[in-house]
C-alpha positions in Angstrom: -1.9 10.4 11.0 0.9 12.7 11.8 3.9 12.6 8.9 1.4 10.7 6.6 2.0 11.9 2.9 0.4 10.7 -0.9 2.8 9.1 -3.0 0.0 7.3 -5.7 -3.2 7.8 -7.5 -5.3 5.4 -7.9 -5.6 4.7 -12.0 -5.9 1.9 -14.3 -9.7 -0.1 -14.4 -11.9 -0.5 -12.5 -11.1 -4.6 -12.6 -7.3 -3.6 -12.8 -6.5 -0.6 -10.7 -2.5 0.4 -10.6 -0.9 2.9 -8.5 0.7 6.0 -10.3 3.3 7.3 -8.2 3.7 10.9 -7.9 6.9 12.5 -8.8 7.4 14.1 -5.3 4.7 13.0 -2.0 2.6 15.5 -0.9 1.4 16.1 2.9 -1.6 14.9 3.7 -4.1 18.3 3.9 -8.0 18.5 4.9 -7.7 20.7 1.6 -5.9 17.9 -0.5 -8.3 14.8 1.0 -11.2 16.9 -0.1 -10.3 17.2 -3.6 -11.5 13.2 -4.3 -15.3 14.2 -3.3 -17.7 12.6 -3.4 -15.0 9.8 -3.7 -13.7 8.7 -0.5 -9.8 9.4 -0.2 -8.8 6.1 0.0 -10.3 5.1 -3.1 -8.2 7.8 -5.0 -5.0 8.1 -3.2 -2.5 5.9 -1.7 -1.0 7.1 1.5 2.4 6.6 4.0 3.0 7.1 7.0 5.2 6.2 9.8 4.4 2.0 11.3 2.5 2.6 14.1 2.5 -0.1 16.8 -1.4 -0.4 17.2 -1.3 -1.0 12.7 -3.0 -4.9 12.8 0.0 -5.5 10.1 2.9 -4.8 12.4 4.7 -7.0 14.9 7.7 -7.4 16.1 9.2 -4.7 14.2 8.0 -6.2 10.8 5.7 -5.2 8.5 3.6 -8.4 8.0 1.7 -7.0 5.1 4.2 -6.3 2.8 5.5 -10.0 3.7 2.2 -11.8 2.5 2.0 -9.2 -0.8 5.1 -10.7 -1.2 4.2 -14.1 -1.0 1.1 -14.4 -2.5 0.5 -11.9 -4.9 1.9 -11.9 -8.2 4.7 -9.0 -9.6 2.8 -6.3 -11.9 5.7 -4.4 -13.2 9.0 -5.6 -14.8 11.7 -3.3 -13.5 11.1 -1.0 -10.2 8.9 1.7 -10.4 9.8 5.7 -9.9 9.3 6.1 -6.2 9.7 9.0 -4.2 9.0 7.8 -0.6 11.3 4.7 -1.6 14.6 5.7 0.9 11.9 5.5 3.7 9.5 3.3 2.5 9.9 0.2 5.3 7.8 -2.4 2.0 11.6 -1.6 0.6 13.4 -1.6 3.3 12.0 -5.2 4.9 11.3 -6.5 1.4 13.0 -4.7 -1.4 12.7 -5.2 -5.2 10.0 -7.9 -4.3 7.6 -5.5 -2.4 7.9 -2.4 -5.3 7.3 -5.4 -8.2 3.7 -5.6 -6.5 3.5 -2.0 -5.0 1.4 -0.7 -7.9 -1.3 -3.5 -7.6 -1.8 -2.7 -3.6 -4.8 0.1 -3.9 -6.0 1.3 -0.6 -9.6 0.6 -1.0 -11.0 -1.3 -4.2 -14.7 -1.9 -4.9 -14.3 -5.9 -5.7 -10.8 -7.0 -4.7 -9.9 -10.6 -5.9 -10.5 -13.6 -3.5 -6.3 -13.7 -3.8 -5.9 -9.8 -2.9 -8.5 -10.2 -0.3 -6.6 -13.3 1.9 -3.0 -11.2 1.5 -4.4 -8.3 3.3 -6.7 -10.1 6.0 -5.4 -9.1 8.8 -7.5 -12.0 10.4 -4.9 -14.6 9.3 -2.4 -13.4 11.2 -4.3 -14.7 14.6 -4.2 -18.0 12.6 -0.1 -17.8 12.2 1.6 -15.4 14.4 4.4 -14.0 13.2 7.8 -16.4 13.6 
């Protein structure tokens, strides 16, 4: 996706995975993607990018996934962690301090994510509750 860049890799367990943010976010390459082989990127690296209106998350200008991380899933860090992408970054801008307590549990792709992980990010419920 155009403008997308890694801020994170993917480290902790494999039952606990946490997000290590980078110190500055690197551009999204063919050359930088291909570095997580045989790994599939998303299982390495977390990526941003500009919302894009087709995203199953967004509507009506809102970022509805960052709202049910928010509401659902529990803070995994005490005080706000180092962020580069964080003056952009719309999880801080719609949802602030609350979205970057629980930023480093949100990993892109994880083998076995909990039952609780795996209802905040359904987009499928949002067809149940559309967006107020």
């Amino acid at each position: 996706m155009p403008g997308a860049v890694i801020f994170g890799v993917v480290g902790g367990t494999a039952s606990e995975p946490r997000l290590a943010h980078l110190v500055r976010p690197l551009p999204v390459t063919d050359e930088l993607l291909a570095l997580t082989a045989p790994a599939p990127p998303a299982s390495v690296f977390r990526a941003a990018a500009p919302c894009a209106s087709a995203c199953a998350h967004f509507a009506a200008g809102q970022c509805r996934l960052v709202s049910r991380v928010v509401a659902e899933l529990p803070a995994v860090v005490d005080g706000l962690p180092a962020c580069a992408i964080r003056p952009t970054c719309r999880w801080w801008q719609q949802e602030g301090r609350e979205a970057c307590m629980r930023c480093p549990l949100v990993v892109t792709e994880l083998a076995n994510p909990s039952e609780q992980i795996r209802h905040a990010v359904d987009p499928s419920v949002y067809a149940a509750s559309p967006p107020a």
